[in-house]
N, C-alpha and C positions, 0 to 999 in steps of 0.2 A: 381773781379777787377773793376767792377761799368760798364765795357764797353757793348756795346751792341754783341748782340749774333753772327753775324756778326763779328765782329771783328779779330779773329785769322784767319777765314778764308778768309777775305781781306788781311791782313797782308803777310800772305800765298802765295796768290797770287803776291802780290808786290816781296816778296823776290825771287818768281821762276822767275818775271822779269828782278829782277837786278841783279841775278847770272849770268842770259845767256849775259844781256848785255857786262860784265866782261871777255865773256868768258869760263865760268867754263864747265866741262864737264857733263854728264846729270848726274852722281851719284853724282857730286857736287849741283847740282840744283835741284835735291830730297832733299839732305842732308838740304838745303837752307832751302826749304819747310817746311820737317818736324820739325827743330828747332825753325821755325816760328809757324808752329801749334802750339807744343807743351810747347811752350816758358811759359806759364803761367799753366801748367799741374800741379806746387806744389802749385799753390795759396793755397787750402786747408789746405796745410801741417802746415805754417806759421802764420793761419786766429789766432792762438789762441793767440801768440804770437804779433801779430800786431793788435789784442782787447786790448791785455792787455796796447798798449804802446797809442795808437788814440781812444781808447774807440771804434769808430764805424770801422770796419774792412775793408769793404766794400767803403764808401766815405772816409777814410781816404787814398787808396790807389791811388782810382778814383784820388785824388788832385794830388797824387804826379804824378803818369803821366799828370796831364795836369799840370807839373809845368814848367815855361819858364826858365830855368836854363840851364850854360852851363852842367854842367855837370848830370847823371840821376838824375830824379825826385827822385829816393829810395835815392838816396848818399844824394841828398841836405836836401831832407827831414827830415833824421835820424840823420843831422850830428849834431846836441845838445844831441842826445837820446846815448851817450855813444858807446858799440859796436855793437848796434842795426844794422845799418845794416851789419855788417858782419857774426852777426848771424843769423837773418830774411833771407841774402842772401845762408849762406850756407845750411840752411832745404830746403827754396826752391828748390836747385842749386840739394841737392842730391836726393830728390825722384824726381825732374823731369828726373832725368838722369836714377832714376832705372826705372820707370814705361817706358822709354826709351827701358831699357836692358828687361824686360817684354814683351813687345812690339815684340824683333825682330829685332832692329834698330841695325845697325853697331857700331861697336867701336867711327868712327870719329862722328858721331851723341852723340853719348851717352856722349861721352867727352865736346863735346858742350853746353849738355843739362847741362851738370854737372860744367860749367862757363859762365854764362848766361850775370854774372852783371860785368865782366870783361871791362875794359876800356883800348882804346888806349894807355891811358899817363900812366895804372901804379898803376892808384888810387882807381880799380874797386875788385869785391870778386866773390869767392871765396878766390883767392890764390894771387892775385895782378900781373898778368900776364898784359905784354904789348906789345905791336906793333905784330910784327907776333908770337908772343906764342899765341895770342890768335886767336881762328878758323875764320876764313874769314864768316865761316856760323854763327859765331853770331854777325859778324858787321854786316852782312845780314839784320839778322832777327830783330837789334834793329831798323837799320834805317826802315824797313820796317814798323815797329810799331810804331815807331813813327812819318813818314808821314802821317799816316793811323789816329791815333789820333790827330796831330795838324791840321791836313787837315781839322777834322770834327770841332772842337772848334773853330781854329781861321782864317780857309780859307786859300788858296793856297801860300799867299804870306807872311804871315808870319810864316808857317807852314817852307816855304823854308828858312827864317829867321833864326828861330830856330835849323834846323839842321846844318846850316854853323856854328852858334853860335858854337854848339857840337865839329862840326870837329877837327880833331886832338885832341881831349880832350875826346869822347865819342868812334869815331870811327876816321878812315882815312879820311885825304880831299879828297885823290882821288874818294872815295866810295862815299862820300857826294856829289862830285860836281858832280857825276852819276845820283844821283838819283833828286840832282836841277832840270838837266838840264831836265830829262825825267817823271821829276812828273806829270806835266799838263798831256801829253799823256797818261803816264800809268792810271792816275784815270779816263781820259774819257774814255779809253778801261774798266777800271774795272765799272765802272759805266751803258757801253752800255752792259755790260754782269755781270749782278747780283744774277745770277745764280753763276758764273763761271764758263760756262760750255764748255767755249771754248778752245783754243789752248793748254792755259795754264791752264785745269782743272785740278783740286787736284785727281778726280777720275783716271787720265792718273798717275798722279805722283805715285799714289796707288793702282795701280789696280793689281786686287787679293790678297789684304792685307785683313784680316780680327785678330778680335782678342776676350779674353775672356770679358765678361763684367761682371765677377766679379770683373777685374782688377778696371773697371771704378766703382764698388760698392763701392768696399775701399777705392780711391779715394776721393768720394765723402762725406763716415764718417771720411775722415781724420780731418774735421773741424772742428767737435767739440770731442774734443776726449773721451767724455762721450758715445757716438753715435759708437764706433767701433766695429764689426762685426753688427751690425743692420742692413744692408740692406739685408745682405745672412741668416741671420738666419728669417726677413721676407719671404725671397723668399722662404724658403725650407719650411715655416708653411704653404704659401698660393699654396704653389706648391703641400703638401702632402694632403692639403684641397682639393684642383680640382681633384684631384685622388679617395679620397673619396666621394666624390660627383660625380664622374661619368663622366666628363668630360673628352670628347677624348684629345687626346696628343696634336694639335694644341693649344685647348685652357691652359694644362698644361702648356705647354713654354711659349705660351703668359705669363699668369700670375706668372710665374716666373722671366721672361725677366724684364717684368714689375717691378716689385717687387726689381728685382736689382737697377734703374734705377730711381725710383717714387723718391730720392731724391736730384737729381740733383739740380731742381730750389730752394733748401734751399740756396745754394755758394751764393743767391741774397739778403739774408738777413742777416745783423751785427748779431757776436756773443753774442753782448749783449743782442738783444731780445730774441732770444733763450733763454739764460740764465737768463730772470728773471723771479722773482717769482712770481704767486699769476698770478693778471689780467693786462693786457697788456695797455695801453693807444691806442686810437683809432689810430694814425696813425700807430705806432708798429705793431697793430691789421691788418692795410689795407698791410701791406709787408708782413707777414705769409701769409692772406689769397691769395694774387698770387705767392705763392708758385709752385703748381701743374701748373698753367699758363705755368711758364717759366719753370719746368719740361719740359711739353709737347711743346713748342717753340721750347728747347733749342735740344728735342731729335728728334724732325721730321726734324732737319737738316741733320741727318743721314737718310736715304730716308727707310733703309732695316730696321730703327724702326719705321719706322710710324705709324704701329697697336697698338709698346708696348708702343709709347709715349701715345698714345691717353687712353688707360688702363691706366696707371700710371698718369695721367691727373688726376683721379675720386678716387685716395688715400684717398681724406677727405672730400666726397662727404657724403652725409647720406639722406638711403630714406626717412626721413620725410621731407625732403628739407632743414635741418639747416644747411649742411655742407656746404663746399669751392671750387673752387672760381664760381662756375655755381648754386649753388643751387638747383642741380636736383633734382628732387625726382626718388622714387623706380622703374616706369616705365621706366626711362631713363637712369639708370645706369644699364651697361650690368653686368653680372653676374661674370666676374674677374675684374672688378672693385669694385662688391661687398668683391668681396674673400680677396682683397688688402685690402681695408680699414680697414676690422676686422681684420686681420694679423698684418698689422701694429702696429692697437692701443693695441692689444695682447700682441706683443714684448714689445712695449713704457712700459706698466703698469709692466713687471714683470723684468724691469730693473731699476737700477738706477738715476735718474736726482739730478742735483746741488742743487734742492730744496725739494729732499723728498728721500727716499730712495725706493729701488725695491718691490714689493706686493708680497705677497707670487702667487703660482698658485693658491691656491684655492680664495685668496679675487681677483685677477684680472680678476680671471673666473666670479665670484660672478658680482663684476661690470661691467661686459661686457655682461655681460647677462640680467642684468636690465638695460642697455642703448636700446639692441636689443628689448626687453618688451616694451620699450617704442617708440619703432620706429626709431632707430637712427642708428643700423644693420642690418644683415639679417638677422632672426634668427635662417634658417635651417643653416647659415653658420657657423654663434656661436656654434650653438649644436655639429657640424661636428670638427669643431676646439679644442671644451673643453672635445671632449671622447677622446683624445689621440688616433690620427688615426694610420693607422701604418707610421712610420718614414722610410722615405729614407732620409737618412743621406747624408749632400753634401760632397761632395770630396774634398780636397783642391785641390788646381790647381796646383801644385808639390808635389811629394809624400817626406812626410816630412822624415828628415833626421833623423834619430833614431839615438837619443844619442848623438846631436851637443849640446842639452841644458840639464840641468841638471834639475828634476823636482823643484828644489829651483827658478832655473834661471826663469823657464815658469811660478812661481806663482808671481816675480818681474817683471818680463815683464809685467802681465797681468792684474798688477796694475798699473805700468805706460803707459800703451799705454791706460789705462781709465782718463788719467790726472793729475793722483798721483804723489805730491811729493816723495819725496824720503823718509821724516822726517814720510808722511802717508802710503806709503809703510810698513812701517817700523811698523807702527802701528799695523796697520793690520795683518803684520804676524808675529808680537810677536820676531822682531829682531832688531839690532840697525840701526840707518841709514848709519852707515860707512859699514853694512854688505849690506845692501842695495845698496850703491855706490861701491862696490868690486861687485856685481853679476851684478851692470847693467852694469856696464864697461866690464866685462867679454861677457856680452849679447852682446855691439855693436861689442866687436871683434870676437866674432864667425859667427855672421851676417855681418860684414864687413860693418858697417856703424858706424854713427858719431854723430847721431841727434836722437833724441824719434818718430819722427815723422816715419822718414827712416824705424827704428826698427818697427815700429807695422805695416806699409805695407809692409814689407818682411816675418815677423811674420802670418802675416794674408794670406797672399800668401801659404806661407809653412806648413799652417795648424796648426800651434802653438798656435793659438789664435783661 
């Protein structure tokens, strides 16, 4: 979303402020919280879709939140772009709402999550819900976010400007003229605690929550959808590598943790670099290489990943010192950072990208073993990775439903949750494209979703993919 790392969890905190203020009761002030968390939880889901319409995914977002408009920066933004946003908002609106129901979060959350961009007057999406249809926790959670970033762009008083501007059109005057009148104090309390560690910590609002982080794998390759299942099928190559090699169970999870995780800090970079071909231009070049950076930033804010951020840190590190973003060499990259790196580039070479097509195993072994020759792996880790160690197969994280899809339906799904049209669906598996659009439709209603993106993180979930 272009914002700083920081961000939701400021926002966070502002909404558990302005609920209590209001009144609400504490599972309404949870509920506050975590739709403010989670409020940007589909950015992924949409990144491809909002490349394809601003080219840069990333700054073109960043603007419309800082756009001074009455009504949201996404509405003002899209509104030449046809029905952009009402479909940009409905992908987002529903995997934020399922990774919600994943989660463990209640009904009234989930519902939340699931009309995020809903407006006062009427004019907002999903479903065009207005005055009290729509949930009090997501008038919450916009004004909260949006104090939080006009606060930081254009300073307190025009920041207050701007939400009156909103009122009644974005959210309620009453809620607005709450958070007017209490903004100065509340950011000096959040400002003298930058932690958040106080009154109104996030840890109080959550505590004893915990959850899977495959969830957050999938997540994370929802962005480019060439990249799905890539971070757990890393995790299980470098997790069955540490096994092979000897390493006690500590360091297994590490670098499997890890491994889920290493690519978080990609969300930081447009889908257009990703996606081009050949070599990069030097600035293009300087956003990959702090890639692993804001990895490792963005996951030591979880305090209980501090070990796996720092591991997935060293993803694209290489001992002869050429790799990213530290340039370590071989004495300074511990031993599952080695395991990660060749794991990773393993999977990368024997899958698919928009500029080349997948290597078989033997030519990806081939070149992965003359990079390690030349110093740029490990090479006992290459040799452990390319005998085909023994495989522990990961589980999905719900035991899949035998027989909800039809093995036609899972070979169409599993081309569009790679990004495939339907016209290449169709190609590919020697059918026409209207049989194509009859099994994906069939796909969203047995999954109970509405969007490709929804479909391959529930797909992915349920071990279909």
């Amino acid at each position: 979303m272009g914002q700083p790392t920081d961000h939701s969890p400021r926002a966070a905190w502002l909404a558990g402020q302005l609920a209590k203020s209001v009144g609400a009761d504490d599972m309404t002030c949870q509920e506050a919280t975590a739709v403010s968390l989670l409020r940007w939880s589909g950015c992924t889901a949409n990144a491809p879709e909002f490349a394809h319409l601003f080219g840069d995914d990333v700054n073109g977002r960043k603007a419309l939140l800082a756009t001074q408009s009455s009504s949201s920066g996404f509405r003002a933004g899209t509104r030449r772009k046809g029905s952009a946003f009402l479909s940009l908002s409905r992908i987002h609106c529903e995997v934020s709402g399922d990774i919600a129901a994943q989660l463990g979060l209640n009904d009234a959350t989930q519902f939340a999550l699931r009309h995020l961009f809903e407006s006062h007057d009427g004019s907002g999406a999903p479903d065009g819900l207005r005055g009290e249809q729509v949930p009090v926790t997501v008038y919450i959670a916009s004004l909260a976010g949006d104090l939080d970033i006009f606060n930081r762009l254009y300073g307190l008083e025009q920041a207050c400007k701007l939400i009156e501007h909103r009122a009644g059109v974005l959210y309620p005057q009453a809620l607005a003229s709450l958070v007017v009148a209490n903004a100065s104090r509340w950011l000096a309390a959040l400002d003298d605690d930058p932690t958040l560690s106080g009154p109104c910590s996030l840890d109080v609002a959550f505590a004893d929550r915990a959850t899977s982080l495959e969830i957050l794998a999938h997540v994370i390759d929802l962005k480019l959808p060439w990249m799905t299942g890539y971070s757990r099928r890393v995790a299980q190559l470098a997790s069955n590598a540490a096994v092979e090699l000897g390493l006690g169970a500590p360091s297994q999870q590490m670098v499997y943790r890890a491994a889920l995780i290493h690519g978080m800090g990609r969300a930081a970079v447009p889908n257009m670099i990703w996606e081009t071909p050949g070599k990069l231009a030097e600035s293009a070049w300087e956003r990959v290489r702090l890639v692993p950076y804001w990895t490792g930033r963005a996951a030591r804010q979880i305090g209980s990943l501090a070990g796996e951020a720092e591991v997935a840190s060293y993803a694209y590190e290489r001992p002869d010192g050429s790799g990213y973003y530290r340039e370590a060499k071989a004495g300074n990259i511990p031993v599952e950072g080695r395991i990660l790196a060749a794991a990773a580039a393993l999977v990368a070479l024997r899958a698919a990208r928009p500029w080349r097509d997948a290597l078989t195993d033997a030519a990806a072994g081939e070149l992965l073993m003359a990079e390690a020759t030349a110093g740029r792996f490990d090479a006992e880790v290459v040799r452990v990775l390319l005998n085909k160690p023994r495989r522990i197969m990961a589980k999905p994280l719900a035991a899949p439903l035998t027989g909800l899809l039809s093995e036609r339906e899972r070979d169409v799904l599993r081309w569009i949750s790679l990004g495939a049209s339907n016209k290449t669906a169709a190609q590919k598996l020697s059918i026409s494209p209207s049989t194509v659009r009859t099994h994906v439709e069939s796909v969203f209603r047995k999954l109970e979703c509405t969007t490709r993106a929804a479909a391959t993180l529930k797909a992915t979930q349920l071990g279909f993919l």
